[in-house]
BATORKOL-367028 format. One line per field, with one value per residue: x, y, z of N, C-alpha, C in turn; residue number from 1; residue in one letter. Coordinates in pm, whole numbers, plus 50000, padded with zeros to 5 digits. Example, Ala and Ser with C-alpha at 12.3 -4.5 7.8 and 13.67 -1.06 7.14 Angstrom:
// BATORKOL-367028
n_east c(51319	51285)
n_north c(49431	49775)
n_up c(50780	50708)
ca_east c(51230	51367)
ca_north c(49550	49894)
ca_up c(50780	50714)
c_east c(51320	51290)
c_north c(49670	50003)
c_up c(50780	50787)
n c(1	2)
res c(A	S)
***
This chain:
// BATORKOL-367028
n_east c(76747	76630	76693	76587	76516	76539	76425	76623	76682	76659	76902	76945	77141	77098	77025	76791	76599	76570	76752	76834	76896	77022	76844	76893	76648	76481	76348	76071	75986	76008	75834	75610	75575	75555	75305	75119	75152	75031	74777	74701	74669	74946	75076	75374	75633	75813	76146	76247	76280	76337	76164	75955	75674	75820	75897	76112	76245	76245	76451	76468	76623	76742	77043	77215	77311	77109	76874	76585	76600	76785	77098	77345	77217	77307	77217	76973	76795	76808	76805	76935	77100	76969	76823	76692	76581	76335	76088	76052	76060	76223	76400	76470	76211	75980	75770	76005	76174	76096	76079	76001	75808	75647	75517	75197	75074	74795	74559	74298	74232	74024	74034	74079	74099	74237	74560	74465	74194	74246	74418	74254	74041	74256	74345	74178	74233	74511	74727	74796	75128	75293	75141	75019	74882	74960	75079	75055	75226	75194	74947	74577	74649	74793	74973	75065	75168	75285	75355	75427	75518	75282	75092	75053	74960	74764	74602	74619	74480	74176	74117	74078	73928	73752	73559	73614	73532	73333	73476	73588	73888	74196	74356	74762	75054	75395	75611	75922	75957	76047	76256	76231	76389	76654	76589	76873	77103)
n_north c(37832	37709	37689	37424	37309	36981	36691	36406	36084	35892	35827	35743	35822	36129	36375	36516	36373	36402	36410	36743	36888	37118	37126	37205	37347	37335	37664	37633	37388	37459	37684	37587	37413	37599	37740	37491	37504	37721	37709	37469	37600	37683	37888	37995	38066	38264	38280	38076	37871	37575	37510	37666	37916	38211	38307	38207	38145	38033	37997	37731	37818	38108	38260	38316	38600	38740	38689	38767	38969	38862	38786	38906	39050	39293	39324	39185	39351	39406	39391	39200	39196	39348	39657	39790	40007	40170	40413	40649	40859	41132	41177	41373	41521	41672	41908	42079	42164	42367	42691	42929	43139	43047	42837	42733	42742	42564	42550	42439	42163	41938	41568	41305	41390	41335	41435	41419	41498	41769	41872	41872	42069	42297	42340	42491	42765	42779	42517	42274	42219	42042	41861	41805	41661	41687	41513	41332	41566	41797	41801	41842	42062	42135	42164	42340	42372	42592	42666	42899	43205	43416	43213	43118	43362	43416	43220	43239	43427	43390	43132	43129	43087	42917	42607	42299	41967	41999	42177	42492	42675	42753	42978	43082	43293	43100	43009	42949	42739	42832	42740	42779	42956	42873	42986	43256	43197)
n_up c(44989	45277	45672	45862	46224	46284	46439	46543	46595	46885	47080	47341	47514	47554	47756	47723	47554	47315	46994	46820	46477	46221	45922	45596	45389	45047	44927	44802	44976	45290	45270	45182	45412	45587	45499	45562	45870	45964	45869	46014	46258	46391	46431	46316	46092	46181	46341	46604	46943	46872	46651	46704	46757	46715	46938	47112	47414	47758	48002	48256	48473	48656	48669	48991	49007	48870	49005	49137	49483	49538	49711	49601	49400	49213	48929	48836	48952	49185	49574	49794	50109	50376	50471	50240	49988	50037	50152	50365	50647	50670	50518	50312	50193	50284	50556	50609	50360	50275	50271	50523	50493	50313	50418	50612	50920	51096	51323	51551	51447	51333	51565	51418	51179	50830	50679	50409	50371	50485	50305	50095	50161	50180	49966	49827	49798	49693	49505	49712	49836	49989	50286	50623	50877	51234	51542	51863	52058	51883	51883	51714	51532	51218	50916	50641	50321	50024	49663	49612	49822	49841	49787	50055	50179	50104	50148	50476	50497	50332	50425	50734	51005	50899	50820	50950	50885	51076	51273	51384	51219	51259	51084	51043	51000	50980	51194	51307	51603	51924	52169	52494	52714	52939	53306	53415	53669)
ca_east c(76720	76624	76688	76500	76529	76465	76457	76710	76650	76724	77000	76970	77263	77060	76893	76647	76543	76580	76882	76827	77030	77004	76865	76820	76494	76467	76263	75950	75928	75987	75726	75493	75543	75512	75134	75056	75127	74941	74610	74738	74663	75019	75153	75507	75684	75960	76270	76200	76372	76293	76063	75812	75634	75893	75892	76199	76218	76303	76560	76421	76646	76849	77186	77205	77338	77010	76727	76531	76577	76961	77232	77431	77103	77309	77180	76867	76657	76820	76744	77048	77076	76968	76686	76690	76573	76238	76026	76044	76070	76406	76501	76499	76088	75874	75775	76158	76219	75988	76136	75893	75719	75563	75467	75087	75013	74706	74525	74206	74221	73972	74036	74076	74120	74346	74600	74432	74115	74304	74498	74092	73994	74362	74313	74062	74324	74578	74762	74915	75299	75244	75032	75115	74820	75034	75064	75146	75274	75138	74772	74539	74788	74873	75072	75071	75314	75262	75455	75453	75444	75177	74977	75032	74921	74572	74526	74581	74345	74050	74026	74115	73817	73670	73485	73635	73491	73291	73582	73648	74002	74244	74535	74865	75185	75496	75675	76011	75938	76199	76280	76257	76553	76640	76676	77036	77088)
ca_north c(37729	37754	37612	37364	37240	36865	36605	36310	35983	35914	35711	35670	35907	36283	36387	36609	36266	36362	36516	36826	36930	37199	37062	37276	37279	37428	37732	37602	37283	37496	37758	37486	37372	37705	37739	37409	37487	37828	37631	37411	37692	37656	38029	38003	38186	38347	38187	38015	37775	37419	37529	37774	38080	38279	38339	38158	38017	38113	37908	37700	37894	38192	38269	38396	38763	38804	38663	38891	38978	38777	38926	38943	39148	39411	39342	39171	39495	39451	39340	39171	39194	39533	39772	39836	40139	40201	40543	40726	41007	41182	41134	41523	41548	41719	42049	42167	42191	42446	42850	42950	43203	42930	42769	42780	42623	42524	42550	42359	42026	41831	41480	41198	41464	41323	41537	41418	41547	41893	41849	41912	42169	42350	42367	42644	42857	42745	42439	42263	42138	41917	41874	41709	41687	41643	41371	41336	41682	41867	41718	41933	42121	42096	42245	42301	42450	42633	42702	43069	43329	43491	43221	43126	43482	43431	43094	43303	43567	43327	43040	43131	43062	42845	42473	42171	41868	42064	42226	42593	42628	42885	43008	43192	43236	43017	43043	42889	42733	42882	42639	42844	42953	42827	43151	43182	43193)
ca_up c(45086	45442	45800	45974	46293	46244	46569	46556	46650	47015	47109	47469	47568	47567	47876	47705	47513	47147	46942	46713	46376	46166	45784	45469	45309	44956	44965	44815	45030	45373	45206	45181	45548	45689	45526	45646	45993	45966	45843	46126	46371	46436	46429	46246	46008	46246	46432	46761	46950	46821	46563	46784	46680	46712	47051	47178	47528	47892	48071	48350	48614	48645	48755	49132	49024	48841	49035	49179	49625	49572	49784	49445	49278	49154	48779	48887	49026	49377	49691	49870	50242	50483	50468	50073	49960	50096	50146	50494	50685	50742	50303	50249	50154	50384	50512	50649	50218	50208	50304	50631	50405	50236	50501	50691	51069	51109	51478	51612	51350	51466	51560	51339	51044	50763	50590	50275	50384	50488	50145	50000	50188	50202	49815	49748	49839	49594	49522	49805	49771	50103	50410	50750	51035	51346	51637	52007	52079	51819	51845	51676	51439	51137	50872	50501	50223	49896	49598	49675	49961	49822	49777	50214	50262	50043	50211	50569	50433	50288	50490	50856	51080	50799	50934	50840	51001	51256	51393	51339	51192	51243	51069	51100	50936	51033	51264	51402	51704	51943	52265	52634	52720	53087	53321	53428	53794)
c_east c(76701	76648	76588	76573	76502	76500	76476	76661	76688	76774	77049	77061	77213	76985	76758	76556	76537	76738	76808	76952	76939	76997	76809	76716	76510	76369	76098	75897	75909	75880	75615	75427	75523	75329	75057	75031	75070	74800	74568	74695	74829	75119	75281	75561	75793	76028	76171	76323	76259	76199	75941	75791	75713	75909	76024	76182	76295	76356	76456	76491	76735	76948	77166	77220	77219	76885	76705	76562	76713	77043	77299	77332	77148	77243	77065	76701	76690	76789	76857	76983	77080	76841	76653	76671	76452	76151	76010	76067	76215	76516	76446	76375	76026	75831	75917	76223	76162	76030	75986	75770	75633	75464	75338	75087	74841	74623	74377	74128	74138	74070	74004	74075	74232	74471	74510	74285	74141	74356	74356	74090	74062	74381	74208	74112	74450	74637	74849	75083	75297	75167	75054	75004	74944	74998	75074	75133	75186	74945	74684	74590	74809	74948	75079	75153	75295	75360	75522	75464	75304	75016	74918	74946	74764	74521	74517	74420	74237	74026	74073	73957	73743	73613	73566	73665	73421	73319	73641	73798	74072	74389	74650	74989	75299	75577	75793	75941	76094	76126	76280	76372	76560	76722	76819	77019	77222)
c_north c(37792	37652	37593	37309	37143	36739	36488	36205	35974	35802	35695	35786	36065	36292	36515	36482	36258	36487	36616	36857	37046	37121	37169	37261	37398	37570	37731	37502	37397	37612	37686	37427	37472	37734	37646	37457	37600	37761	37570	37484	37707	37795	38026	38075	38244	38224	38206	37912	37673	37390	37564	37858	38157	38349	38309	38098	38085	37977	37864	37767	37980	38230	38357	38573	38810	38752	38746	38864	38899	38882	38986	39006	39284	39441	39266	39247	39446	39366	39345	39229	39325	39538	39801	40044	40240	40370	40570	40856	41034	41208	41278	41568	41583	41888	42178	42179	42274	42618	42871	43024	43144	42845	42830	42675	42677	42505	42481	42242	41955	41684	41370	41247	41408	41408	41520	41543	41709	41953	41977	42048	42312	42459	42456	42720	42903	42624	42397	42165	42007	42022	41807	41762	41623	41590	41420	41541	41811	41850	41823	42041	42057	42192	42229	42414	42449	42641	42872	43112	43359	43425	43156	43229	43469	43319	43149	43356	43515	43222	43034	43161	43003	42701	42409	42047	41908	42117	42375	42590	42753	42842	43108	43176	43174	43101	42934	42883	42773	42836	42798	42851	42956	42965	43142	43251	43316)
c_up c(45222	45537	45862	46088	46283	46350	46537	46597	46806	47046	47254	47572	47624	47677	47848	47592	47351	47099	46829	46613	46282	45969	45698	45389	45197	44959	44960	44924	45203	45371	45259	45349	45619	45669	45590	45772	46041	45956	45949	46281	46456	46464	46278	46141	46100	46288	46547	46800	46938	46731	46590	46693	46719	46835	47180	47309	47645	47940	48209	48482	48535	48742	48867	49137	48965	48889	49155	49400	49651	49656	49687	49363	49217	48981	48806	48963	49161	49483	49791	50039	50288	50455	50333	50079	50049	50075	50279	50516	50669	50583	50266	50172	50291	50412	50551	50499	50213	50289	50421	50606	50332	50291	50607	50794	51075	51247	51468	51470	51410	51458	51498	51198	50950	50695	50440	50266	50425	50405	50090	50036	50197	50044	49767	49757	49740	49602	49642	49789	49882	50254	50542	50875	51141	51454	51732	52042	52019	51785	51830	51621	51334	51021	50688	50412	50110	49822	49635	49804	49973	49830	49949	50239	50208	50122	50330	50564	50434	50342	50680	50935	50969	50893	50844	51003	51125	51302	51301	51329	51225	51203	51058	51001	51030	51099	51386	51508	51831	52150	52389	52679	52905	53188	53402	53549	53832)
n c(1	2	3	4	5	6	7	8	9	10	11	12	13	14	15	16	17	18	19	20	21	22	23	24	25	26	27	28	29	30	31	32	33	34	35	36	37	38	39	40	41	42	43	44	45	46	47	48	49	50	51	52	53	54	55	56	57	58	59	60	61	62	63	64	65	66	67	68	69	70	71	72	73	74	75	76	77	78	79	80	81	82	83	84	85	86	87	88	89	90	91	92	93	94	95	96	97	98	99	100	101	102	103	104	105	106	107	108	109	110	111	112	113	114	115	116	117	118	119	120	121	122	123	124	125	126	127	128	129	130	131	132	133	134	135	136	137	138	139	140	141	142	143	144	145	146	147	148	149	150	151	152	153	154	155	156	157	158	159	160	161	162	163	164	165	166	167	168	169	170	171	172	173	174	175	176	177	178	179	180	181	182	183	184	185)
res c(X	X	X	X	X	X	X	X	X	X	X	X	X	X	X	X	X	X	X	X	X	X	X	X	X	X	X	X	X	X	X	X	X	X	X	X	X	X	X	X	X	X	X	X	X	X	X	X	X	X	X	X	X	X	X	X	X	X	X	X	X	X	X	X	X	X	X	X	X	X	X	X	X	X	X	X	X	X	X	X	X	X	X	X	X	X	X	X	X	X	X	X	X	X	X	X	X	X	X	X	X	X	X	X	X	X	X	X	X	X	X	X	X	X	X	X	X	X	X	X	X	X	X	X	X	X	X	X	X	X	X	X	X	X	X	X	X	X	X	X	X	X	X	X	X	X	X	X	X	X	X	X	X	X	X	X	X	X	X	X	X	X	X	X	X	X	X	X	X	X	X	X	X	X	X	X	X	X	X	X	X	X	X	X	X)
***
């Protein structure tokens, strides 16, 4: 035998408008009703709730600790109140991870140059680990960082006075910048 779901008469009292019960159907007769409702275009053959394709059913709401951006989102994927997690500067990626030996500066960038576009051209050299045209202060500068030493010193070597964007490039190895020291009186 098997279980059907089979919908109750309604007696006024249910606020979903009909009652369900669980009734046994011999195996041929629920057999029989499962090809119907295949012919039927009706899917069936698995559990469901209320006699679906087997797909069951999502709750019209969910509890505050799991809906998504809740203050209580610890089991929800998060959110709650502050800044979250985010991606910025200052989170231990950039080029101060990178040993100085590794590291190439970059002199006359032109203007409005992307790192991506420095990324490209940085790359015939060998892979770059990161790239960083610089702002404000550093305008026209920028700075890029290999896996190796060796392969800084080939990128020196092979593309120093190269063009990119118009603008002859030059480069050098790194070098701490080291602050003026104020003369003592």
């Amino acid at each position: 035998k098997r279980a059907q779901i089979a919908p109750l008469a309604h007696d006024g009292h249910c606020a979903l408008g009909a009652l369900f019960a669980m009734v046994w159907l011999p195996d041929d007769v629920w057999e029989a009703q499962q090809k119907a409702k295949q012919a039927a275009g009706g899917g069936g053959g698995g559990k469901g709730a209320f006699g679906g394709g087997g797909k069951g059913f999502t709750p019209a709401w969910k509890p505050l600790f799991q809906q998504k951006g809740s203050p209580f989102g610890a089991w929800g994927g998060g959110g709650g109140w502050g800044k979250g997690k985010g991606k910025g500067k200052g989170k231990g990626k950039g080029l101060r991870r990178f040993e100085a030996e590794k590291r190439v500066w970059i002199g006359g960038v032109a203007e409005g140059t992307t790192w991506k576009e420095l990324e490209e051209h940085m790359n015939q050299a060998g892979v770059t680990k990161w790239v960083e045209v610089f702002e404000n202060k550093g305008k026209g500068t920028g700075a890029v960082a290999y896996a190796t030493p060796e392969e800084a010193t080939n990128a020196i070597a092979t593309l120093n006075g190269s063009v990119l964007k118009g603008s002859l490039i030059e480069l050098d190895v790194w070098q701490k910048r080291e602050d003026p020291v104020a003369p003592q009186a």
